[in-house]
TILO-31521 format. One record per residue: y, x, z of N, C-alpha, C in turn; residue in one letter. Coordinates in steps of 0.1 Angstrom, whole numbers, plus 5000, padded with zeros to 4 digits. Layout:
<atoms>
YXZYXZYXZA
...
</atoms>
This chain:
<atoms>
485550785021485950735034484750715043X
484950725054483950715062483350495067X
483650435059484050275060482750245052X
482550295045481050285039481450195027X
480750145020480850055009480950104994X
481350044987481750084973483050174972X
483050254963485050314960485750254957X
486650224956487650144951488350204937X
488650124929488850184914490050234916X
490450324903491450434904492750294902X
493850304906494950224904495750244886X
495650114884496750154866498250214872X
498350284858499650364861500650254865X
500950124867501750024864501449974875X
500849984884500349884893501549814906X
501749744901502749624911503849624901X
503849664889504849634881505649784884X
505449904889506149974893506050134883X
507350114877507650224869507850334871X
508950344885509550414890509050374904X
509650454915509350494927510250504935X
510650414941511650454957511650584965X
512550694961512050814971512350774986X
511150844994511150795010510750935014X
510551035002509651175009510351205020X
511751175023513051205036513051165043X
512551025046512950985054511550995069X
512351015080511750985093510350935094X
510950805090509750625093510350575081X
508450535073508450465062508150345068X
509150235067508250135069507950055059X
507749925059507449845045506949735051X
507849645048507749485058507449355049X
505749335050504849245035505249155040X
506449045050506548965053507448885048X
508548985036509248955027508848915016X
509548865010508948734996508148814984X
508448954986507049024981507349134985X
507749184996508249295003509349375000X
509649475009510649575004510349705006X
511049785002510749804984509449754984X
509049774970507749764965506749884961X
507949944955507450134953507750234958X
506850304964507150364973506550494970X
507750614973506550774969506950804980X
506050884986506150884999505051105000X
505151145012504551255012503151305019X
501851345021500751335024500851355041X
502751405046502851405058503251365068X
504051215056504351095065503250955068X
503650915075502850825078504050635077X
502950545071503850425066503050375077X
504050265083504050195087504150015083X
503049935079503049835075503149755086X
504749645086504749485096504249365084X
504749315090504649165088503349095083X
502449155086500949095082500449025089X
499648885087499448785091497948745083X
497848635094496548555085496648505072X
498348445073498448395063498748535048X
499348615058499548705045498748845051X
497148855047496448985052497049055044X
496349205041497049345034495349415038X
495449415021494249515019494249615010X
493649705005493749814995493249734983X
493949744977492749734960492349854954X
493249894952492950054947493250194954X
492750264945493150394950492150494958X
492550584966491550674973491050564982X
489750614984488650584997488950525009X
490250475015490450435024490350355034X
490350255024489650085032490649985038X
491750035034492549945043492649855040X
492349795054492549625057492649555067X
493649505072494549395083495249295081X
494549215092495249085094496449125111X
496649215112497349235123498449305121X
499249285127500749395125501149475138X
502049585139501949685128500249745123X
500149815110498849825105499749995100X
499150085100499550235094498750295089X
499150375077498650495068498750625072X
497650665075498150845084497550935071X
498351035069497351145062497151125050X
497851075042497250975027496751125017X
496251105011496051174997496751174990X
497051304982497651294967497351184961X
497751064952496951034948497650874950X
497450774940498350634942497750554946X
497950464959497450384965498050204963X
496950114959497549934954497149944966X
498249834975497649744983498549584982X
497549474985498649354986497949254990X
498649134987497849005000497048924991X
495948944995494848844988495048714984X
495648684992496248494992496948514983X
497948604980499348574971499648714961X
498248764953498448874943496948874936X
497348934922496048864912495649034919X
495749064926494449214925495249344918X
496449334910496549414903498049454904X
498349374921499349424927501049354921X
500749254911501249134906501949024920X
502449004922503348894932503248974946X
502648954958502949034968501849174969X
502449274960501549384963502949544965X
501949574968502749774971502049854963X
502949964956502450084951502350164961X
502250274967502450384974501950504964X
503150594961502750734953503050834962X
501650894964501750984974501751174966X
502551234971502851374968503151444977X
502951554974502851684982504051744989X
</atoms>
C-alpha cells in the first residue's frame, strides 16, 4: 500500500468467528452498518469489483483493518469505503470493542474474483 508502515498479518482462516460467508458477489451496494451490536452481516464475500460501503463509524466505535492485504484502513468518519479490494481476506473491527482478532465487533470480508 502506498500508507507506508508495516504489513499487516495475513488474517486466520476463522477470523470474526466466520466459517462461512454471506454471498453479496450480486448485489448492487454492499453495505455493512458497524453501528449495529456487532454489525450486519458479519461475513461477507464479496467481488474485487464491488465496492463496500462502511456506516456507522464513530469515535466511539472507529473501524480499522487488522489484517489482511496492504491497505490501511482506518476511520473515525462515516460513510468510510473499500474500492478495488484484492483477492484475498480482509479483518477489520473497532478497537474499543474487539480483541484484534475480529472477536465482538469485527468484519470478515472474503474477496473473490
Amino acid at each position: 500500500g502506498s500508507a507506508g508502515g508495516a504489513a499487516l498479518p495475513a488474517c486466520g482462516a476463522t477470523y470474526a468467528g466466520c466459517a462461512t460467508f454471506e454471498d453479496r458477489t450480486n448485489d448492487a451496494v454492499v453495505t455493512f452498518d458497524f453501528d449495529t451490536a456487532f454489525g450486519t452481516p458479519k461475513c461477507l464475500r464479496v467481488r474485487t469489483t464491488q465496492t463496500i460501503s462502511v456506516t456507522g463509524i464513530s469515535g466511539f466505535h472507529p473501524f480499522r483493518q487488522s489484517c489482511g492485504p496492504d491497505q490501511k484502513l482506518t476511520s473515525t468518519s462515516t460513510p468510510t469505503t473499500l474500492t478495488s479490494p484484492a483477492v484475498d481476506l480482509y479483518g477489520l473491527d473497532c478497537p474499543n470493542h474487539s480483541g484484534g482478532d475480529g472477536t465482538g465487533m469485527g468484519l470478515a470480508v472474503q474477496v473473490v474474483q
